[in-house]
N, C-alpha and C positions, 0 to 999 in steps of 0.2 A: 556489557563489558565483562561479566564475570561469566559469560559462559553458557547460561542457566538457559536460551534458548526462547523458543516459540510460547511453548508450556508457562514458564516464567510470563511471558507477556500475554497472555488469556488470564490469568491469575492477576495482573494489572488492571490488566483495560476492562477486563470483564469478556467473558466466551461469545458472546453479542458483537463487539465493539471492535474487538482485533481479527482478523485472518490472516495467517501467512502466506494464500494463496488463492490464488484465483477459482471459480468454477473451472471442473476437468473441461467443460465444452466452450472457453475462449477461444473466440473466431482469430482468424489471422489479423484481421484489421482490430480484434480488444488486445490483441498482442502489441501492436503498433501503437492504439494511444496509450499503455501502458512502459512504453517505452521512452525514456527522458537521456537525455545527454548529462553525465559527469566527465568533465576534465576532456570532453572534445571524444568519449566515449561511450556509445549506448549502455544502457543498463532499463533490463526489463525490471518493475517493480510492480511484482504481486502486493505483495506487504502492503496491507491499510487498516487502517483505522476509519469505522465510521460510526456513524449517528446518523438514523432516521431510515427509512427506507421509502420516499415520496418520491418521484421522478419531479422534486419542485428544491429549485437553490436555495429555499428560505428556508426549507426544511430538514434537509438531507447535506450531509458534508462528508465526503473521503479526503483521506489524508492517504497518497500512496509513496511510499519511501523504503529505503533500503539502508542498512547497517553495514559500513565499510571500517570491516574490524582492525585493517594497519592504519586508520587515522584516527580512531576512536570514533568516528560523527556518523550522524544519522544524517543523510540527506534526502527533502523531498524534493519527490516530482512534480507533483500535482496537490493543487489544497482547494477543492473547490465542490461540484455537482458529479454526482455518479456517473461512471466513464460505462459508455456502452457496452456489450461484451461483443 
């Protein structure tokens, strides 16, 4: 809310834990599952948070979501197992 950006959120989550973005080589189809519907309008969400790096859902969690700064909220897309690329 104050501005402070990507940087501000690696200094949170920890340089591990956050990315703003995707690997440069997402396929067209890691573009699509990163892609979620707000208000009846696509929005690609690089932005995650995660934990673990196991191709296993016990283990490994992304969180991929996007900051829409005229309503103050964070919405996610996806809370679950690492989305292919």
């Amino acid at each position: 809310m104050d501005g402070t950006g990507d940087q501000h959120a690696k200094n949170v989550f920890g340089l591990k834990a956050y990315a703003a973005s995707e690997a440069d080589t997402l396929s067209i189809d890691g573009k699509k599952r990163r892609t979620f519907h707000y208000l009846s309008q696509p929005k690609l969400m690089e932005k995650h948070i995660k934990h673990g790096v196991k191709d296993s859902a016990a283990e490994t969690l992304r969180i991929h979501f996007e900051w829409i700064a005229a309503e103050k909220k964070i919405i996610i897309g996806h809370c679950g197992k690492h989305l292919d690329f």
